[in-house]
C-alpha positions in Angstrom: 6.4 -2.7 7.1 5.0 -3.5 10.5 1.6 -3.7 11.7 1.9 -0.9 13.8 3.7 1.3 10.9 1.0 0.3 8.3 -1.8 1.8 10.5 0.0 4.5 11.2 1.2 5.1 7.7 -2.6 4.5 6.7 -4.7 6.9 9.5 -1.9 10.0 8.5 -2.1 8.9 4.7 -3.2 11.0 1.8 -2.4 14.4 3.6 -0.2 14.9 0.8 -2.6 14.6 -2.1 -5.0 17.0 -0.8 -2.6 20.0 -1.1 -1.9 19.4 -4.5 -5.2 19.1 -5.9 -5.4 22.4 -7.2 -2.4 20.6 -9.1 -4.1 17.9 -10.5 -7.5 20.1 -11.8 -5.4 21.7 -14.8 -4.4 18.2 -16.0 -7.6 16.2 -16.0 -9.6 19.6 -17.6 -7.3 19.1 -21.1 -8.5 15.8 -20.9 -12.2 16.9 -19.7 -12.6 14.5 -16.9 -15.7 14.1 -15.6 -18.0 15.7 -18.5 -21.1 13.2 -17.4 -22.1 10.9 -13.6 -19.6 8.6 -12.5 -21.0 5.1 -10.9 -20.1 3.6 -7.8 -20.6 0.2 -7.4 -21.5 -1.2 -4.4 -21.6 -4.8 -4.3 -23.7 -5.5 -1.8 -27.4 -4.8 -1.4 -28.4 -1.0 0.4 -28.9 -0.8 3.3 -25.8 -1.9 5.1 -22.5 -0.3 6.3 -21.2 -0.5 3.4 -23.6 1.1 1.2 -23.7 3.7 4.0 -20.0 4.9 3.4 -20.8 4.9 0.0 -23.6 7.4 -0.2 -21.6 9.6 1.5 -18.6 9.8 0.1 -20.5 9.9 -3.2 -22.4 12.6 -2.3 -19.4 14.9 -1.4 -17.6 13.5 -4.7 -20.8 14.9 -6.9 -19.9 18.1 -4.9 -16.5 18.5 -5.3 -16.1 16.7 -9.3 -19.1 19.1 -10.1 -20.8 15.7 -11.6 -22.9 13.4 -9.6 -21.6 10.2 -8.7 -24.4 7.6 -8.5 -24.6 5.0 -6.2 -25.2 1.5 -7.9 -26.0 -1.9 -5.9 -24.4 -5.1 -7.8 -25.2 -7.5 -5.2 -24.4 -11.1 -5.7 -21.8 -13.8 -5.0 -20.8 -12.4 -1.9 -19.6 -9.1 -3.6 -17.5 -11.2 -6.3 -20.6 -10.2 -9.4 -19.8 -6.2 -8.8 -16.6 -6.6 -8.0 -15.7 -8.2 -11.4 -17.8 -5.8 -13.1 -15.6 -3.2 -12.2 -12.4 -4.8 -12.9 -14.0 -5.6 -16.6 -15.3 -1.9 -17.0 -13.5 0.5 -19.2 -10.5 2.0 -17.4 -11.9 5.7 -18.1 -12.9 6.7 -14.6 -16.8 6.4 -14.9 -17.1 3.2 -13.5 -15.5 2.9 -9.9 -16.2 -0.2 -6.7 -16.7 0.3 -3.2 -14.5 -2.5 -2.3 -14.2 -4.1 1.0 -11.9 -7.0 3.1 -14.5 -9.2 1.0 -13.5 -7.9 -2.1 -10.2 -7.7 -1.9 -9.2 -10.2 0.3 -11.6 -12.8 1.6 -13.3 -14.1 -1.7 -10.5 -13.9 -3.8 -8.7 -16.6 -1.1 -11.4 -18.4 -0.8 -13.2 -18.8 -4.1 -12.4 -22.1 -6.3 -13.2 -19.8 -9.4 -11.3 -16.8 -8.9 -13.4 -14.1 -11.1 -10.3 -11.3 -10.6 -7.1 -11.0 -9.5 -7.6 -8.2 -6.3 -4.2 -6.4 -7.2 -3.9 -6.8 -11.3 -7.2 -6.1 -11.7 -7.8 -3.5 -10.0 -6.1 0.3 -9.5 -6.3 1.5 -5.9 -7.8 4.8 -5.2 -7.9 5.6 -1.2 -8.9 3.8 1.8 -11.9 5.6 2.9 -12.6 4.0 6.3 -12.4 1.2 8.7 -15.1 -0.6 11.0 -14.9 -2.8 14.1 -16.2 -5.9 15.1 -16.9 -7.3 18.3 -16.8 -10.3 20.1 -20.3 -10.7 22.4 -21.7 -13.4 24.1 -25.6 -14.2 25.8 -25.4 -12.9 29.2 -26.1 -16.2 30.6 -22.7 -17.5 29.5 -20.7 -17.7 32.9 -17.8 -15.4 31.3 -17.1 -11.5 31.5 -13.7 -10.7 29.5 -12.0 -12.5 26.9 -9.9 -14.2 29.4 -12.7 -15.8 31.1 -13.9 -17.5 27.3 -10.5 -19.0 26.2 -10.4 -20.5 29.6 -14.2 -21.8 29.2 -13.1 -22.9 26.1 -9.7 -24.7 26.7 -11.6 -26.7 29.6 -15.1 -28.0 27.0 -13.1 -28.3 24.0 -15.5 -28.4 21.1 -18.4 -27.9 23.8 -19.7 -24.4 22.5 -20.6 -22.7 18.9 -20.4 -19.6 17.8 -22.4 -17.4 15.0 -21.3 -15.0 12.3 -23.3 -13.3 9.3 -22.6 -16.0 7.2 -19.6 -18.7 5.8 -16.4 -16.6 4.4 -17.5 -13.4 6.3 -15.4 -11.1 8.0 -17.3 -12.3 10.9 -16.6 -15.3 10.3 -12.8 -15.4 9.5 -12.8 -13.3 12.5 -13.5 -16.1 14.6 -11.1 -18.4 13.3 -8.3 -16.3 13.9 -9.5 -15.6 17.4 -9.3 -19.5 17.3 -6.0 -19.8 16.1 -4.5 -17.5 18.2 -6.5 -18.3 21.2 -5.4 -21.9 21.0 -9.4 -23.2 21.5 -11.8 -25.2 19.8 -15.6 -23.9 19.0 -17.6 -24.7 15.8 -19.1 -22.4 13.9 -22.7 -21.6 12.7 -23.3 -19.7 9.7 -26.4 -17.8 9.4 -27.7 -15.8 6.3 -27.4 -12.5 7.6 -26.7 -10.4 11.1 -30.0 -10.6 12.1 -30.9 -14.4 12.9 -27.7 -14.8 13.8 -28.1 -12.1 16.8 -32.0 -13.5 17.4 -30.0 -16.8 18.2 -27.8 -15.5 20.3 -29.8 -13.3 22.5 -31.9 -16.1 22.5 -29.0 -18.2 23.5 -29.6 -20.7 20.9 -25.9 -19.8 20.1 -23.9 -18.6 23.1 -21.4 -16.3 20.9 -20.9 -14.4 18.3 -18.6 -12.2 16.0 -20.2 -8.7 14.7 -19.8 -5.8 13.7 -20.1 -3.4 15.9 -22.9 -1.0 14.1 -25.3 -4.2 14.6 -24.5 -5.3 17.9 -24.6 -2.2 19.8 -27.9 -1.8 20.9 -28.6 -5.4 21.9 -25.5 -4.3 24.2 -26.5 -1.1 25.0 -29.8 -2.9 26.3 -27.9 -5.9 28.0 -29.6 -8.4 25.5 -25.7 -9.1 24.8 -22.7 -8.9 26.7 -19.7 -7.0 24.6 -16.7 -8.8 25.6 -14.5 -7.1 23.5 -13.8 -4.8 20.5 -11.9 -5.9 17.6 -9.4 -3.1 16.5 -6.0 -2.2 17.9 -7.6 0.3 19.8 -10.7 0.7 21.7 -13.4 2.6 19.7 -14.7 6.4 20.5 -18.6 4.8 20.5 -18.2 3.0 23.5 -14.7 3.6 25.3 -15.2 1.4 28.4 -15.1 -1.5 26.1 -11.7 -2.9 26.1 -10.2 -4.9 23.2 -9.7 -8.6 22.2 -5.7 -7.7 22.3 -5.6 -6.1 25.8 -7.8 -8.8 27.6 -6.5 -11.9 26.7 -5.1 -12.3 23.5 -2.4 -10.0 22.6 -1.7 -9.1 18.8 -5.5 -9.6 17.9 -6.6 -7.2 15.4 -9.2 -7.9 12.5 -11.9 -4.9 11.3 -13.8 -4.6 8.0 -12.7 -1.9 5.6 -13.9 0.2 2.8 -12.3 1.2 0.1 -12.4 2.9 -3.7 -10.8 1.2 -6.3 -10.6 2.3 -10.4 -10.4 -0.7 -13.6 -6.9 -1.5 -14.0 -5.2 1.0 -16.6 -7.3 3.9 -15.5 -4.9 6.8 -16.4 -2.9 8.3 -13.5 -4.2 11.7 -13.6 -7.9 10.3 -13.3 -6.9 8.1 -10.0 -5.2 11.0 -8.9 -8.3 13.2 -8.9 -10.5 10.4 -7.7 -8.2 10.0 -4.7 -7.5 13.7 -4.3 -12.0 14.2 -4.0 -12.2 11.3 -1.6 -9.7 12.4 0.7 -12.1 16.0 0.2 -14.9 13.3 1.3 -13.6 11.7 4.4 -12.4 14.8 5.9 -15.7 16.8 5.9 -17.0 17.5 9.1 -20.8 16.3 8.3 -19.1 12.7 7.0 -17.2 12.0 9.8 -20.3 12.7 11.9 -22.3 10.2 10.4 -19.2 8.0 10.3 -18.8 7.7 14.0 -22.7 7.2 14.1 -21.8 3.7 13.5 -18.3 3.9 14.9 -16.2 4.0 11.5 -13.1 5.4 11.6 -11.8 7.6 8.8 -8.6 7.1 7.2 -7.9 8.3 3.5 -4.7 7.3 2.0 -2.8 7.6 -0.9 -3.0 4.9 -4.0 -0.5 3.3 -2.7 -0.9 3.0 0.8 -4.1 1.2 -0.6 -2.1 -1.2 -2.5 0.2 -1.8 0.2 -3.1 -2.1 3.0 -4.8 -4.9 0.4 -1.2 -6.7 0.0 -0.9 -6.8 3.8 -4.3 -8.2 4.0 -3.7 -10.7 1.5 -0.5 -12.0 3.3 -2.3 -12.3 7.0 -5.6 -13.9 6.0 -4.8 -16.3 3.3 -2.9 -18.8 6.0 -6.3 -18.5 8.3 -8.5 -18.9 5.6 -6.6 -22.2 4.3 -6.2 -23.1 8.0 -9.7 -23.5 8.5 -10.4 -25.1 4.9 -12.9 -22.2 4.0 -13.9 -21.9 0.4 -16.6 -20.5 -1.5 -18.4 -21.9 -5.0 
């Protein structure tokens, strides 16, 4: 499957599933699934994009499940403590992650220990949705597109850092493919969070940084930060004169975080099915998808296995960059 199939098959996904809910009700109620609250891990502390998604979805779960599903943050190890809890809970459908890229694909690469496998371990429920990053620079930097920094770049090899949220981040690995493909040479800084990594940077401590989008906008709404370029395939409905990394210099450039609900492996069938068949419920309400594009997320909902295919495909692109650049975690 392409790149361009993939997102296609995953942004249609799921439309399937919701028709046949009524289907699927009958089934799990001789098995009297969900008779008490349902948690949602998320593995990260609240307060963050993440977390965001998931009080949402949950919320319109509780709704639709008639039980409430209750938001839990795990946080620790980069999202690997959560995580594993999930993958060690009992495979009965009360116990469900908020997995991201992170989860699923960065850590597992990247860690010496490897707490879980992200496939075995794991049953995939629905890809809920998908958030950019963006590539900015302090406004004092004597570039304007993404052409203009790869040809700064190719001529002071090795001359300029850039920041990201932290080592083994999206953010980060974001940077080193934009290095890899770019051709270029820039050393990274890792800071222990978005926010003194953007104080440096409008600062100009640090001339450039990757980000997610949510975080950044307002320093580039204010001109603190020039946007060079979004991340995704696509340019994004919150600020549509911003072009993207793959249109203005670098062609095939895609990265973006993702969230994601996933089940303990050997949760029953019927029980992911109704999951999956609530969440797609979830992303498509009107209210969600306003909050959604609040912070520009995109909402996909997919089936269970366009999930499992998405996290395969994620695997297989990142693991190569991530070994590249000798990241590792632990």
């Amino acid at each position: 499957m392409t790149d361009s199939t993939r997102r296609a098959v995953l942004l249609g996904g799921g439309a399937a599933l919701a028709g046949a809910a009524a289907g699927i009700r009958p089934a799990i109620a001789q098995a009297a699934f969900p008779t008490r609250p349902i948690t949602l891990v998320v593995p990260f502390a609240a307060g963050g994009s993440t977390d965001i998604v998931a009080r949402l979805v949950a919320q319109k779960m509780s709704e639709g499940l008639g039980q409430q599903v209750i938001v839990e943050n795990r946080a620790g190890a980069g999202g690997n403590l959560g995580a594993q809890g999930v993958a060690r809970a009992e495979p009965d459908g009360y116990t469900i992650l908020m997995g991201t890229i992170s989860t699923h694909t960065l850590n597992p690469v990247m860690s010496k220990r490897k707490p879980y496998d992200p496939v075995a371990d794991f049953e995939p429920v629905s890809l809920l949705a998908i958030v950019p990053n963006v590539l900015v620079v302090n406004p004092q930097l004597p570039v304007k597109t993404v052409g203009d920094l790869i040809a700064l770049l190719k001529a002071n090899p090795g001359k300029y850092n850039y920041a990201s949220s932290g080592n083994g981040t999206p953010l980060h690995v974001s940077g080193e493919l934009f290095k890899k493909m770019a051709g270029v040479d820039m050393t990274h800084i890792a800071y222990r969070g978005a926010g003194p990594a953007l104080n440096d940077v409008v600062s100009n401590q640090v001339p450039i940084m990757f980000d997610n989008l949510p975080s950044s906008s307002e320093f580039i709404k204010a001109g603190t930060l020039r946007g060079l370029a979004v991340t995704t395939k696509e340019r994004v409905p919150s600020m549509p004169d911003m072009p993207t990394i793959a249109e203005t210099g670098l062609p095939g450039y895609e990265t973006y975080t993702w969230n994601a609900l996933f089940a303990p492996p050997k949760t029953p069938k019927a029980i992911v099915q109704l999951l999956n068949a609530e969440a797609l419920k979830a992303v498509k309400d009107e209210s969600v998808q306003a909050r959604f594009k609040e912070f520009s997320a995109t909402t996909v909902g997919s089936t269970p296995e366009e999930l499992g295919a998405h996290v395969k495909a994620e695997l297989a692109k990142w693991t190569p960059v991530i070994h590249e650049a000798g990241i590792q975690l632990d």
